[in-house]
DODREN-653654 format. One record per residue: residue in three letters; chain; x, y, z of N, C-alpha, C in turn. Coordinates in pm, 1 decimal. Layout:
<sites>
 res chain      nxx      nyy      nzz     caxx     cayy     cazz      cxx      cyy      czz
 ALA     A        X        Y        Z        X        Y        Z        X        Y        Z
...
</sites>
This chain:
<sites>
 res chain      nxx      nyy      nzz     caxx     cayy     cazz      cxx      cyy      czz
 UNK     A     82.1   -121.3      0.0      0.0      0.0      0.0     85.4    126.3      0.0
 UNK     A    195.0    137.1     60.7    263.0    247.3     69.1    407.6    216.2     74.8
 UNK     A    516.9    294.9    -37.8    612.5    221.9    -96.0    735.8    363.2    -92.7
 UNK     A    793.3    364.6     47.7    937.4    439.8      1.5   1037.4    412.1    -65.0
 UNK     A   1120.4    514.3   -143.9   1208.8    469.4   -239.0   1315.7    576.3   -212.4
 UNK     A   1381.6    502.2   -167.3   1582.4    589.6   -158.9   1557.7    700.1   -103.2
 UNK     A   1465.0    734.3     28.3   1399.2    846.8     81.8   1503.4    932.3    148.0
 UNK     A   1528.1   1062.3    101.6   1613.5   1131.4    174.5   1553.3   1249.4    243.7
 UNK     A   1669.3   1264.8    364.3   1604.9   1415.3    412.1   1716.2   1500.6    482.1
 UNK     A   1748.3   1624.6    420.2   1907.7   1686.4    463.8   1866.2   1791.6    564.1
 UNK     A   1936.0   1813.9    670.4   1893.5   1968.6    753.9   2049.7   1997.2    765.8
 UNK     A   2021.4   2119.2    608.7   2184.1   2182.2    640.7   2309.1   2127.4    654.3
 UNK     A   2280.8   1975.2    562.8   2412.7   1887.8    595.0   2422.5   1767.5    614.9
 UNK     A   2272.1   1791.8    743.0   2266.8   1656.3    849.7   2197.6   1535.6    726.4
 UNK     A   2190.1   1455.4    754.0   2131.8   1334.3    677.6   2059.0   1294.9    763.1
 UNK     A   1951.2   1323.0    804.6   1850.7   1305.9    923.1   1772.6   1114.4    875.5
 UNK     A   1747.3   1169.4    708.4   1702.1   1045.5    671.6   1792.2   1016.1    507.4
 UNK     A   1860.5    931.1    546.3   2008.8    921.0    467.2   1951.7    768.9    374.2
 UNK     A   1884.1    751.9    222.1   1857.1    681.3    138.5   1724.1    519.2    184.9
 UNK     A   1626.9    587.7    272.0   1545.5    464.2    343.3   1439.8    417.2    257.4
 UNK     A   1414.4    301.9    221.7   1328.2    192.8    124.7   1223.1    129.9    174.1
 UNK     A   1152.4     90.0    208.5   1065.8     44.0    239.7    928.1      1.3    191.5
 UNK     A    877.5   -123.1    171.4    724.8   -130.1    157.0    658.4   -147.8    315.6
 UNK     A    513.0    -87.0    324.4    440.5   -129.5    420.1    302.5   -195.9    342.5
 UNK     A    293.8   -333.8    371.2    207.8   -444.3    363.4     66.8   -360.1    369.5
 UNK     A     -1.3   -374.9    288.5   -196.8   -383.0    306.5   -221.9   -460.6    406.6
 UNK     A   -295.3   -370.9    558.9   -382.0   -482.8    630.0   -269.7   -569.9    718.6
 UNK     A   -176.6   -452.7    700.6    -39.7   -542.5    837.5    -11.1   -371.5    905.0
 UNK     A      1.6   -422.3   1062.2     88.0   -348.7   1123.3    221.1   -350.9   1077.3
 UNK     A    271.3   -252.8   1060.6    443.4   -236.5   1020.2    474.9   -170.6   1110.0
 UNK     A    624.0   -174.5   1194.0    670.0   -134.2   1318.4    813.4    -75.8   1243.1
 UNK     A    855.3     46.8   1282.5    962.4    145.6   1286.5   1036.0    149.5   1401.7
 UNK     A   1142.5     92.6   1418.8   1205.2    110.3   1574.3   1332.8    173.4   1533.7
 UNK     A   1424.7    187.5   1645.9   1558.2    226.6   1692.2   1552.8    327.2   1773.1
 UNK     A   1691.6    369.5   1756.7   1727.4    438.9   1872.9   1725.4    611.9   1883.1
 UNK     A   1714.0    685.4   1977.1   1677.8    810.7   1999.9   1780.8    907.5   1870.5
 UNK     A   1723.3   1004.6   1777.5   1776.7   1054.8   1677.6   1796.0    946.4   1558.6
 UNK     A   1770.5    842.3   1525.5   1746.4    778.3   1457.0   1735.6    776.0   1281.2
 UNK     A   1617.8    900.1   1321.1   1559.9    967.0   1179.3   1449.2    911.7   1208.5
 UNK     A   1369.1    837.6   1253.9   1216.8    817.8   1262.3   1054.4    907.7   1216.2
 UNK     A   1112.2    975.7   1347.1   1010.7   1065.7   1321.8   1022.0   1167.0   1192.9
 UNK     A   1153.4   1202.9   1195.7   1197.5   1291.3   1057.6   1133.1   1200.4    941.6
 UNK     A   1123.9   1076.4    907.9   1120.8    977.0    807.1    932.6   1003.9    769.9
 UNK     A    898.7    950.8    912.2    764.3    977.7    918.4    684.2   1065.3    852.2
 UNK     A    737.3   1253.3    882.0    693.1   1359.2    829.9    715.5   1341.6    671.6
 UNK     A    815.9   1277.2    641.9    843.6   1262.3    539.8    725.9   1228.0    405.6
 UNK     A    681.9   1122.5    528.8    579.2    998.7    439.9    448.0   1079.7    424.7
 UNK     A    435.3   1181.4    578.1    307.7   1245.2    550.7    289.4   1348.6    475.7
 UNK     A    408.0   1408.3    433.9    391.9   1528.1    355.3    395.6   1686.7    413.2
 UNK     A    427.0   1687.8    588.8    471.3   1783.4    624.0    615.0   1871.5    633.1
 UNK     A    686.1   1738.2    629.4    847.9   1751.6    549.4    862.9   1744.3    395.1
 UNK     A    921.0   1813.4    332.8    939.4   1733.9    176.4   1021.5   1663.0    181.3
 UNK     A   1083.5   1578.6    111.2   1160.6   1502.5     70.6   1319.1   1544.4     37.0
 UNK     A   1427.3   1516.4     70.0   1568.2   1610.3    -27.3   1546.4   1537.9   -141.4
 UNK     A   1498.2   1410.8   -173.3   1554.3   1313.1   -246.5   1466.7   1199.1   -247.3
 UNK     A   1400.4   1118.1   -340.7   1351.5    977.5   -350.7   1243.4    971.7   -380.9
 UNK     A   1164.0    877.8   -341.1    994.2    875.2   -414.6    905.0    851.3   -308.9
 UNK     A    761.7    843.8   -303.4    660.2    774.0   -195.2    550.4    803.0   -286.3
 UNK     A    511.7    654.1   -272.3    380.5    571.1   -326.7    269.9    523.7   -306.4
 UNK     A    152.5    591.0   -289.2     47.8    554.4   -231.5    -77.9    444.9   -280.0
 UNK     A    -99.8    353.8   -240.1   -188.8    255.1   -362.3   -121.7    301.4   -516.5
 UNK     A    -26.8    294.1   -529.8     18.0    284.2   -701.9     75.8    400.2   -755.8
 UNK     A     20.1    548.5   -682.9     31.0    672.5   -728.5    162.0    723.1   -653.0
 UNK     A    237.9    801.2   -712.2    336.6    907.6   -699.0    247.2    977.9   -584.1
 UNK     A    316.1   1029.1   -439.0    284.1   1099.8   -356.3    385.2   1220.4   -337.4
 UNK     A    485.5   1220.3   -391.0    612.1   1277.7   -348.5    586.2   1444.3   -331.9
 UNK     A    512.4   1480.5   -438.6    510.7   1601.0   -386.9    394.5   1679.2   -387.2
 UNK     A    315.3   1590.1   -358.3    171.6   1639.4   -297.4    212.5   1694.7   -115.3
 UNK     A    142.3   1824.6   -101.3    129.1   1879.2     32.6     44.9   1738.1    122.8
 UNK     A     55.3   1727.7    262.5     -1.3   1689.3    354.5   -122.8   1656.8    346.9
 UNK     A   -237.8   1796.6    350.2   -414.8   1797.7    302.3   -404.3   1699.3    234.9
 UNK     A   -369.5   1683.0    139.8   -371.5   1644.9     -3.7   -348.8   1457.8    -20.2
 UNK     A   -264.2   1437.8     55.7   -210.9   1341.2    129.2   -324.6   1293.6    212.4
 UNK     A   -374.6   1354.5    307.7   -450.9   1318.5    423.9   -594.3   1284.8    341.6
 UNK     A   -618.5   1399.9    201.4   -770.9   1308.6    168.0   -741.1   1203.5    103.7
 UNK     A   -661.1   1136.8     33.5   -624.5   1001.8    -17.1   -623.8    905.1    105.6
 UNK     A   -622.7    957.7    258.0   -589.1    861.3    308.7   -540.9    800.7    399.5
 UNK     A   -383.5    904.4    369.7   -223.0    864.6    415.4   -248.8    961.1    554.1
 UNK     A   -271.6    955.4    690.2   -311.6   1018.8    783.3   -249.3   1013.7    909.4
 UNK     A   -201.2   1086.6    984.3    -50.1   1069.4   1059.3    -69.4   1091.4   1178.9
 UNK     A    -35.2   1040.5   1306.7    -69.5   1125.7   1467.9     99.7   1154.0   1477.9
 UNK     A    102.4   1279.5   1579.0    210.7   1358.7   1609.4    320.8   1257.8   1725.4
 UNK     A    412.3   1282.6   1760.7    514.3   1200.5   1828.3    444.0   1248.0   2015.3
 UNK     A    403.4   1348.5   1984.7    340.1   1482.6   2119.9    196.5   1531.8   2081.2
 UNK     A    137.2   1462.2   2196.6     12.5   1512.5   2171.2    -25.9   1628.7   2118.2
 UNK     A   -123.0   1620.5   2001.4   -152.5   1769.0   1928.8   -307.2   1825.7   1957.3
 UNK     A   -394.1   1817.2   2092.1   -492.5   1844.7   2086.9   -524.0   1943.1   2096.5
 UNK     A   -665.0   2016.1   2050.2   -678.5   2143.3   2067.6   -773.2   2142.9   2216.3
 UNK     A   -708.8   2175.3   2283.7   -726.5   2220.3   2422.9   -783.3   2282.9   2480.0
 UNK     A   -884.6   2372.3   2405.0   -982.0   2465.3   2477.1  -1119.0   2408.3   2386.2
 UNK     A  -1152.9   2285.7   2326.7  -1250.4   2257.2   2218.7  -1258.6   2152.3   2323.9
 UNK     A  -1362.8   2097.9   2373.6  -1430.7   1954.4   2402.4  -1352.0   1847.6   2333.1
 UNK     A  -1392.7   1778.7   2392.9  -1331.2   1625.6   2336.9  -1431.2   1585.0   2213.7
 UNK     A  -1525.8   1573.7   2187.6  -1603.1   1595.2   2102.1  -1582.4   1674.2   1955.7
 UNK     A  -1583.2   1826.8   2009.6  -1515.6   1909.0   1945.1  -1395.0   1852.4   1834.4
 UNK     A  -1319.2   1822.5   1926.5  -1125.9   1828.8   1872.3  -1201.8   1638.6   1769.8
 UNK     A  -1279.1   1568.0   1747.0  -1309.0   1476.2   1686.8  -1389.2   1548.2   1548.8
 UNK     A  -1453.4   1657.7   1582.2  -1542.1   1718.3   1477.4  -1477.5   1781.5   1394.9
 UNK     A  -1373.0   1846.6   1437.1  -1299.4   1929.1   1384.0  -1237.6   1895.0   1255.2
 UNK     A  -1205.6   1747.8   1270.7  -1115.1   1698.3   1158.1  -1211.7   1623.4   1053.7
 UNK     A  -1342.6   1618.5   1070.4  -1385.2   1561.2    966.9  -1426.8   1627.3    859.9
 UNK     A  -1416.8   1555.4    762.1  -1412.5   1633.1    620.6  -1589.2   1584.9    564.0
 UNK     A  -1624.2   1688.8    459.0  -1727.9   1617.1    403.4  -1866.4   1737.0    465.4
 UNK     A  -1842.7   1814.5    542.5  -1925.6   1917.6    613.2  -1976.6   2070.9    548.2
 UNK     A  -2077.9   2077.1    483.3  -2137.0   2153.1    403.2  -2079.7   2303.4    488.4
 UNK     A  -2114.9   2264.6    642.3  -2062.9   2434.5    707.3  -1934.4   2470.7    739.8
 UNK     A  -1887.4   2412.1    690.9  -1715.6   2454.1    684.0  -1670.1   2557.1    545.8
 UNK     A  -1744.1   2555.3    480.4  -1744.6   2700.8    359.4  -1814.2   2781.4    391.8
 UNK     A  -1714.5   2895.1    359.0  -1801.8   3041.1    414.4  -1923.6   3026.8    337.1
 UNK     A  -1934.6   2972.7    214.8  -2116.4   2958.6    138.2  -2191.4   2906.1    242.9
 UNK     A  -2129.6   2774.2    298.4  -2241.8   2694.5    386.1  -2283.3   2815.1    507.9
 UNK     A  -2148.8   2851.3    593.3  -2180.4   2894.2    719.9  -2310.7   3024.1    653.0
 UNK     A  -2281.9   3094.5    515.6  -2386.5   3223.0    538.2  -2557.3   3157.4    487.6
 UNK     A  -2507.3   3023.0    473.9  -2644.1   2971.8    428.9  -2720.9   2947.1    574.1
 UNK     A  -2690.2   2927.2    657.0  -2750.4   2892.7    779.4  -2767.9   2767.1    836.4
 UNK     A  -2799.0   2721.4    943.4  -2744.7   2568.6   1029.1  -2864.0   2476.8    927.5
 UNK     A  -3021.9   2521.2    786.5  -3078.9   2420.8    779.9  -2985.0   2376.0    639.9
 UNK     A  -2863.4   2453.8    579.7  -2769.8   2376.7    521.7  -2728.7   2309.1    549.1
 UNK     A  -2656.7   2324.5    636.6  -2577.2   2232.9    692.1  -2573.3   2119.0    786.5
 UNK     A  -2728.2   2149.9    871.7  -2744.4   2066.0    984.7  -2751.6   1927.7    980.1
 UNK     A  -2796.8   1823.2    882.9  -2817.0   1702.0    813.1  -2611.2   1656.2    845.8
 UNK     A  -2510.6   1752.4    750.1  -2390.6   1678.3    781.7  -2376.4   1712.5    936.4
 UNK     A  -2403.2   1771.4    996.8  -2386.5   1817.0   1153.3  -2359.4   1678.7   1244.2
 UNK     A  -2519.2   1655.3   1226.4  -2555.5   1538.2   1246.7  -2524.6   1452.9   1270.6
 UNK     A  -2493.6   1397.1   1133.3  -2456.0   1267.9   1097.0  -2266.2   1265.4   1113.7
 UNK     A  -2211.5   1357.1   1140.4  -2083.2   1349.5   1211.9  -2101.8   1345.7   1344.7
 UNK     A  -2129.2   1429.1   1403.9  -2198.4   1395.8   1553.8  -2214.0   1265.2   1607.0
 UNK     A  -2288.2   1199.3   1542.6  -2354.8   1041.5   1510.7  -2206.5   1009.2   1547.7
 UNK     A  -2107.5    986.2   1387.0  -1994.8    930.1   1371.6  -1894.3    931.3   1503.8
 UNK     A  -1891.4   1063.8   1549.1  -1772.8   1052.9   1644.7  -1828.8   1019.2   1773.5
 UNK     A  -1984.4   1009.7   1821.7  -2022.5    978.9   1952.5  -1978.2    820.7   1954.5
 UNK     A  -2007.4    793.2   1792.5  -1978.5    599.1   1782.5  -1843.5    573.4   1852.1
 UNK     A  -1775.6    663.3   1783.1  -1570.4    651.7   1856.1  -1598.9    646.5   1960.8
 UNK     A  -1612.8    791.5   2018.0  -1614.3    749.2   2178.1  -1664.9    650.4   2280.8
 UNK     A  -1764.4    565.4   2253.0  -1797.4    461.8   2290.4  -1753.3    341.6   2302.7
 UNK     A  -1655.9    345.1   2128.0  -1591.8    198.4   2116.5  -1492.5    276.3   2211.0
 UNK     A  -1403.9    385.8   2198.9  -1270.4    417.9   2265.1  -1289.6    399.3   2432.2
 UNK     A  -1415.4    394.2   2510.2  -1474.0    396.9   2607.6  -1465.0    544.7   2689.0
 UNK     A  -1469.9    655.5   2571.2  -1462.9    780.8   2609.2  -1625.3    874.1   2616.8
 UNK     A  -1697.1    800.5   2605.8  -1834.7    905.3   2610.4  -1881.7    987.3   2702.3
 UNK     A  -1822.4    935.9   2858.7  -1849.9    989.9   2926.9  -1800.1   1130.7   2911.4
 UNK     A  -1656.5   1187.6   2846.2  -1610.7   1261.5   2846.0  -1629.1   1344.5   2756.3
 UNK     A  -1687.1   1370.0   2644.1  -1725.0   1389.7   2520.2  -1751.3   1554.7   2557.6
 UNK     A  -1768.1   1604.4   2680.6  -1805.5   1750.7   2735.6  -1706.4   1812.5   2767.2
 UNK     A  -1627.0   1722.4   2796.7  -1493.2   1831.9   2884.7  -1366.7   1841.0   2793.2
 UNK     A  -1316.0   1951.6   2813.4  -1224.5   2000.4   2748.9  -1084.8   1900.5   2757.1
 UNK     A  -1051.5   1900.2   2618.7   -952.0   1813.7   2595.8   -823.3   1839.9   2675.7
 UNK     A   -782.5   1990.6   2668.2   -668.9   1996.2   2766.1   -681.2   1938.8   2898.8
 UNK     A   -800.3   1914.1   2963.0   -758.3   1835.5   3094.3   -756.5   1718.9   3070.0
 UNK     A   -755.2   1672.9   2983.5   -742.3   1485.6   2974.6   -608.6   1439.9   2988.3
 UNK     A   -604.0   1312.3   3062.9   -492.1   1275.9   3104.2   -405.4   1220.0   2944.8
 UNK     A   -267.5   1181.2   3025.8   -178.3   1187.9   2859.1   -241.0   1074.8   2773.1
 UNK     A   -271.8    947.7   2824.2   -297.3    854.6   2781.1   -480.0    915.7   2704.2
 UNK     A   -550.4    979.8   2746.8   -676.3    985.9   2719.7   -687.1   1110.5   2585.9
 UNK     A   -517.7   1150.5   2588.3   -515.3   1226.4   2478.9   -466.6   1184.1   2318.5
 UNK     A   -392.0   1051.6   2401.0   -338.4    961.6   2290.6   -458.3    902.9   2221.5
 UNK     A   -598.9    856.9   2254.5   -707.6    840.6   2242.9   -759.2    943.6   2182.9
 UNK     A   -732.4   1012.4   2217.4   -865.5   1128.0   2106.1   -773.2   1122.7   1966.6
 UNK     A   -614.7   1114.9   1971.5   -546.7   1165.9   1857.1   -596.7   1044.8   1730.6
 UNK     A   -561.0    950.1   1799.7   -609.0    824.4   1713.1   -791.6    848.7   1683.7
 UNK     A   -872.6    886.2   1740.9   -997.2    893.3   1701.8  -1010.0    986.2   1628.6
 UNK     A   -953.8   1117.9   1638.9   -965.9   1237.8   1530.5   -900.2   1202.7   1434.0
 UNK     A   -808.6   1074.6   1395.3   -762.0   1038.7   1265.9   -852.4    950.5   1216.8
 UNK     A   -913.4    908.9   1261.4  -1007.5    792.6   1221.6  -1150.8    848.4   1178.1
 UNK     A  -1151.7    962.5   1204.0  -1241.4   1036.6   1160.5  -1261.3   1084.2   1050.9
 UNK     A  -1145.9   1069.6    980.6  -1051.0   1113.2    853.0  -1079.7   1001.2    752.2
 UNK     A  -1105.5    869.4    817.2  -1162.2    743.1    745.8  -1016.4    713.3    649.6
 UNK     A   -916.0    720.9    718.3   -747.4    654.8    718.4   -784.1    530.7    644.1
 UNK     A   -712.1    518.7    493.0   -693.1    386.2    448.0   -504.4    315.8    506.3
 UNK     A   -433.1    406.6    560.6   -299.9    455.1    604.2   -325.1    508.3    734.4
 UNK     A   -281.9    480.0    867.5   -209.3    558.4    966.1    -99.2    547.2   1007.5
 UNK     A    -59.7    626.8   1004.2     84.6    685.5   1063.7     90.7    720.6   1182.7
 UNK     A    141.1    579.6   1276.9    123.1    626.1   1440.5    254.8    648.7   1486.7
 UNK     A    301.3    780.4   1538.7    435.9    820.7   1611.8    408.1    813.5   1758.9
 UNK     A    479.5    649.7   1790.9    489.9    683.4   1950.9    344.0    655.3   2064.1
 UNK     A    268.5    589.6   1979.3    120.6    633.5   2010.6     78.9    570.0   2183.2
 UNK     A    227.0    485.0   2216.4    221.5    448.3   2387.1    272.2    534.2   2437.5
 UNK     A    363.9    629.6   2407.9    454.2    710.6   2471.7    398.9    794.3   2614.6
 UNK     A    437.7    788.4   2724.6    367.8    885.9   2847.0    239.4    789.7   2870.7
 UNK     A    219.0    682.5   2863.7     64.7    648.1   2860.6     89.5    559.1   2985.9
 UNK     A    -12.3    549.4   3050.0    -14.6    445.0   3177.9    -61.4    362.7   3147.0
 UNK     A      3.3    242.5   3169.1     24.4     89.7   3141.5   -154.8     35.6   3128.7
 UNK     A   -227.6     96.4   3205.1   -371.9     49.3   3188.9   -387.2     88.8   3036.3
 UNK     A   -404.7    218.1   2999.8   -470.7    259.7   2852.8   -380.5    200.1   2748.8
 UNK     A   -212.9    165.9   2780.5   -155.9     83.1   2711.3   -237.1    -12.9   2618.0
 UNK     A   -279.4   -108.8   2704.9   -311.2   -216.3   2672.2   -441.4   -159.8   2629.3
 UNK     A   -526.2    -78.5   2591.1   -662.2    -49.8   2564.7   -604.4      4.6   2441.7
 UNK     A   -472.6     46.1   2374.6   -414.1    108.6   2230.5   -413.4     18.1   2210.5
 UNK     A   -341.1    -98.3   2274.8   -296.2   -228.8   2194.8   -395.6   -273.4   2154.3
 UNK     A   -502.8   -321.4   2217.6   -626.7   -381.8   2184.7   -691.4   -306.3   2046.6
 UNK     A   -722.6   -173.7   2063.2   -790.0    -64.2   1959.5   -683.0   -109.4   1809.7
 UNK     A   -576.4   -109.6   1844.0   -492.3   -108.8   1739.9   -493.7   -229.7   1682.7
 UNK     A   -531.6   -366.0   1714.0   -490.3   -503.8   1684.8   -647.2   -519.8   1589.6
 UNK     A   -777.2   -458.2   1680.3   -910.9   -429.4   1602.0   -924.6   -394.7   1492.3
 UNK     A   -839.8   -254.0   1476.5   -841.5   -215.3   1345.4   -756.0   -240.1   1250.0
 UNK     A   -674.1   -379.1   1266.3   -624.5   -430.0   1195.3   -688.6   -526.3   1120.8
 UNK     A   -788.0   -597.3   1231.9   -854.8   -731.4   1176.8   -957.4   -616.1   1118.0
 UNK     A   -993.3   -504.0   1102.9  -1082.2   -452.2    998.3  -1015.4   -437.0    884.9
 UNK     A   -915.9   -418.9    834.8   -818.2   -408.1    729.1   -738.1   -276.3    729.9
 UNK     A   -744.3   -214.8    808.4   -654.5    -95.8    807.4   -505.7    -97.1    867.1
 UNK     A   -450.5    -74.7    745.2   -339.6    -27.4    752.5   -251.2     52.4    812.9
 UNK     A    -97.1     30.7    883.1    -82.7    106.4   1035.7     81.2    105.4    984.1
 UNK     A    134.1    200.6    981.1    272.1    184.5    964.2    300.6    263.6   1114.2
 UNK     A    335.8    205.5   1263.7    387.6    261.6   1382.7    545.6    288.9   1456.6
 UNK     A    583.0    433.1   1443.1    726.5    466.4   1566.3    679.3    376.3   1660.4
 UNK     A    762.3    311.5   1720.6    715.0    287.1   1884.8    872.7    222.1   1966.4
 UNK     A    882.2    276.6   2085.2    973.6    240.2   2165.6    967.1    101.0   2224.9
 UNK     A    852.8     96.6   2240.0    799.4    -41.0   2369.4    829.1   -174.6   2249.0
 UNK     A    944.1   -209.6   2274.5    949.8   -344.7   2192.1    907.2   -457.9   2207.3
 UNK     A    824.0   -454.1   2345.1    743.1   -616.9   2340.3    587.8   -547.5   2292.9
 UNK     A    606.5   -471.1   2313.4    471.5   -416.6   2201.3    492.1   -416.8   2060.0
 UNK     A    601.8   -366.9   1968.8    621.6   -419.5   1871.0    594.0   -559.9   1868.4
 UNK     A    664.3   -645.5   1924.8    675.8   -764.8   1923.5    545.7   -840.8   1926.7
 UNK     A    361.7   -807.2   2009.5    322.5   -818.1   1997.7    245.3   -737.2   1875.9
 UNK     A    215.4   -644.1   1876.7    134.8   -574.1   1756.7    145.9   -595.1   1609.8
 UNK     A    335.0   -617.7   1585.4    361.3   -570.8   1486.0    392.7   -650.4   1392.8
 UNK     A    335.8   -701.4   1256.5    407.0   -816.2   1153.4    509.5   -837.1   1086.6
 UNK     A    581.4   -712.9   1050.3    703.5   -669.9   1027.3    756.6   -567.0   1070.0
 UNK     A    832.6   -532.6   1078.5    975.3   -428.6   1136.5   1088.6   -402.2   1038.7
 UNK     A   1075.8   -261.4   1099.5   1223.4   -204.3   1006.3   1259.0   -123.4   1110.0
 UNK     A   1364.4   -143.5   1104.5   1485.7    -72.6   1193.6   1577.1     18.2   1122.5
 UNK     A   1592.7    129.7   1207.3   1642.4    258.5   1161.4   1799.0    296.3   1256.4
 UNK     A   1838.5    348.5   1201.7   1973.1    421.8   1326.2   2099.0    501.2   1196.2
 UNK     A   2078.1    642.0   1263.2   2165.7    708.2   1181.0   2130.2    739.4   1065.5
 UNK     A   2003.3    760.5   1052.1   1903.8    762.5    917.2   1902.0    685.6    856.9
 UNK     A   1952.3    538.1    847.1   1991.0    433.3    756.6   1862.2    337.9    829.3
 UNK     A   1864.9    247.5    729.2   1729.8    153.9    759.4   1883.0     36.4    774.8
 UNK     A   1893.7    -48.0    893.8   2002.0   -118.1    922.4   1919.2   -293.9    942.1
 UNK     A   1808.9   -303.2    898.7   1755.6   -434.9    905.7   1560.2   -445.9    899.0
 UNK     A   1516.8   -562.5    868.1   1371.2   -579.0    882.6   1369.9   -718.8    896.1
 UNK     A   1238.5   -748.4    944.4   1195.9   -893.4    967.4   1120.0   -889.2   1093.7
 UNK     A   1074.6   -993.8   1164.5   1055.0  -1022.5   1239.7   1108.6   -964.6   1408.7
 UNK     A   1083.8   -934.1   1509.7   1139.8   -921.1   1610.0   1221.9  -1020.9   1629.3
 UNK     A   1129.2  -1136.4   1654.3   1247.3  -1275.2   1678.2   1346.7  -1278.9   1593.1
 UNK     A   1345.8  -1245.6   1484.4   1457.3  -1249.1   1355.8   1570.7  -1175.7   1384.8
 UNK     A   1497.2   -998.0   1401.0   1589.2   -889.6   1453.5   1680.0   -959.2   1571.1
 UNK     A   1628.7   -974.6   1646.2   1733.9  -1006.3   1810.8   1805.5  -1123.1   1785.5
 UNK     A   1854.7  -1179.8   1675.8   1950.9  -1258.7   1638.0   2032.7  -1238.9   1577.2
 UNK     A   2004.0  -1069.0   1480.3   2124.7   -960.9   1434.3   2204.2   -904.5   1500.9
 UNK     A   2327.5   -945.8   1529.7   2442.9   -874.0   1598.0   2418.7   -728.7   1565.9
 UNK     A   2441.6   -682.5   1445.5   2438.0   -552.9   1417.3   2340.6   -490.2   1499.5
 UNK     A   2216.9   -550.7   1468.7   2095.1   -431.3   1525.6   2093.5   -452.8   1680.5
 UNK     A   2152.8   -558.7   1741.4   2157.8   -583.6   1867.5   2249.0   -462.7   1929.9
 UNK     A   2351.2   -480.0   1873.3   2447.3   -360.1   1918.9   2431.2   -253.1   1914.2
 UNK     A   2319.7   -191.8   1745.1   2298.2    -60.9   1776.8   2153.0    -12.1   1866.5
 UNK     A   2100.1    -55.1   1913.1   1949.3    -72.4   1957.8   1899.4   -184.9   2082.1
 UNK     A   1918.4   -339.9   2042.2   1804.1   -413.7   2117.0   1890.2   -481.2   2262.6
 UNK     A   2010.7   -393.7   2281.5   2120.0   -480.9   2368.4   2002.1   -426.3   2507.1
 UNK     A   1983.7   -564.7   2602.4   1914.7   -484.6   2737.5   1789.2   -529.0   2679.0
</sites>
């Protein structure tokens, strides 16, 4: 589904993401690991279209993505959560889910001067859509209160639901356990393993390597902007190389 080719990315010199290849499988978790400065996340932006590229290609179901902007990117599909929570913090939890959906007659200044009986029908029926999230996410109760007080883990939750809102044939998860308490852990893992057996596609950063190890069907390993191995976890931890730069401990 989504196909890097000799992906580069220079800052002033640096080789942040120094020639990285990759396919990610239709309908498989794909796992991104290594070590801190890596190029990961740099790689990531890459794929979504908020970085450009110095150098190489990215392929979306078949098509040239390379130098399509982000938006552009995101309605095909290809749909990304941040490494750091990105919520908007003074909007409801509700809100910060509404916000991102596309398809809403009152989001053009035509609609808004037409009045709420334009628009009210998509209102609605997004409303509908994201009360459904919060329910499966087991967030409804919260659906009133403002996102900035939600705990870190309950923000990692909205980020993944406001992408899903987006109706992601592609997500791009950076980090998506990171800061999270070991309870909601296992409530990503679960959410994430679900929407796999629905067929969606997940290319994930993640530190927690027995979470890779469970979540993830393949792996590619990164260090020094270089992609230094893929396969299996069990496979990986039998590579001297990647052992030494990354899985020692």
């Amino acid at each position: 589904m989504l196909v890097a080719q000799d992906v580069h990315r220079h800052f002033e010199g640096m080789h942040a993401v120094d020639g990285v290849s990759l396919d990610v499988p239709r309908g498989q978790i794909t796992g991104l690991i290594g070590p801190n400065g890596a190029g990961k996340s740099t790689f990531m932006a890459v794929v979504a279209g908020t970085l450009p590229a110095s150098a190489g290609r990215i392929f979306f179901e078949g098509a040239d993505i390379t130098r399509l902007p982000a938006y552009r990117r995101a309605r095909l599909g290809l749909v990304r959560t941040f490494q750091l929570p990105s919520e908007f913090a003074r909007l409801t939890v509700l809100e910060n889910l509404l916000v991102a959906a596309p398809h809403n007659r009152g989001d053009s200044l035509f609609g808004a001067l037409m009045g709420r009986r334009y628009w009210r029908e998509d209102e609605e029926r997004l409303v509908t859509e994201a009360r459904g999230l919060l329910k499966r996410f087991g967030m409804s109760a919260k659906e009133s209160d403002y996102a900035g007080l939600m705990s870190g883990g309950q923000k990692r939750l909205i980020e993944i639901m406001r992408a899903l809102m987006l109706h992601p044939r592609c997500l791009l998860l950076d980090e998506p356990m990171s800061g999270v308490h070991p309870r909601v852990v296992e409530q990503i893992r679960y959410y994430l393993q679900s929407l796999r057996a629905e067929g969606l596609t997940i290319l994930m950063v993640e530190h927690e390597l027995h979470l890779v190890e469970q979540l993830c069907d393949s792996v590619f390993v990164m260090a020094q902007g270089k992609l230094i191995g893929s396969g299996t976890m069990a496979g990986l931890r039998r590579q001297r190389e990647i052992v030494d730069a990354y899985l020692v401990g």
